[in-house]
C-alpha positions in Angstrom: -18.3 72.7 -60.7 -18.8 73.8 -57.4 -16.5 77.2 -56.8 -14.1 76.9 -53.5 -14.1 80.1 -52.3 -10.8 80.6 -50.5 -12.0 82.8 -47.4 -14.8 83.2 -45.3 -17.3 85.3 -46.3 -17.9 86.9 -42.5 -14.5 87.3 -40.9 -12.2 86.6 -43.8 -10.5 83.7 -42.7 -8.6 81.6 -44.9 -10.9 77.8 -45.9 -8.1 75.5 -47.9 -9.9 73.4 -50.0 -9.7 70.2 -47.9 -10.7 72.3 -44.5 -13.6 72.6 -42.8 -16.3 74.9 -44.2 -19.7 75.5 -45.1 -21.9 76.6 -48.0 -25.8 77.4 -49.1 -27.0 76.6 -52.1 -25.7 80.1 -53.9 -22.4 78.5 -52.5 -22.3 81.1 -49.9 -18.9 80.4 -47.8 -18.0 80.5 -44.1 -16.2 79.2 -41.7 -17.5 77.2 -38.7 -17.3 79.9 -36.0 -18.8 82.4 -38.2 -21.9 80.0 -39.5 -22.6 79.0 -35.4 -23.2 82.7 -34.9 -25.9 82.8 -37.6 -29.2 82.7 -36.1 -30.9 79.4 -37.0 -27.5 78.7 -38.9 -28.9 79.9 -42.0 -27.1 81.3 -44.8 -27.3 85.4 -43.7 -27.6 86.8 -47.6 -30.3 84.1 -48.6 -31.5 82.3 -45.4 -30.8 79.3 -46.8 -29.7 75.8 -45.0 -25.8 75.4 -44.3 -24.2 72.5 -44.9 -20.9 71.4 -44.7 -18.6 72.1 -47.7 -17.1 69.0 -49.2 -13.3 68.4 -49.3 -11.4 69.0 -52.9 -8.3 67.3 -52.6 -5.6 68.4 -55.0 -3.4 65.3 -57.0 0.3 65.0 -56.4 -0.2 62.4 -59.5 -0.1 63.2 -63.3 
């Protein structure tokens, strides 16, 4: 299962789980602002490709 890191990996800001963020394949986190700095956009601890982390919804039902 893919792990939803709570905070940005760069600046520390906080990612909810159905807000915008992005991930590498190592599931590397950031937020947008943080991954537009990255030259190329590419993961800076692996160089990998970013794409855009998909939304986890929590159910209110039982």
């Amino acid at each position: 299962m893919l792990e939803m890191r709570p905070t940005c990996e760069s600046c520390d800001r906080d990612l909810p789980p159905d807000g915008e963020a992005y991930i590498c394949s190592y599931e590397c986190t950031w937020c947008a602002t943080c991954r537009d700095a990255f030259p190329g956009r590419a993961c800076p601890n692996c160089g990998g490709d970013l794409q855009l982390r998909p939304m986890r919804v929590v159910s209110s039902v039982h």
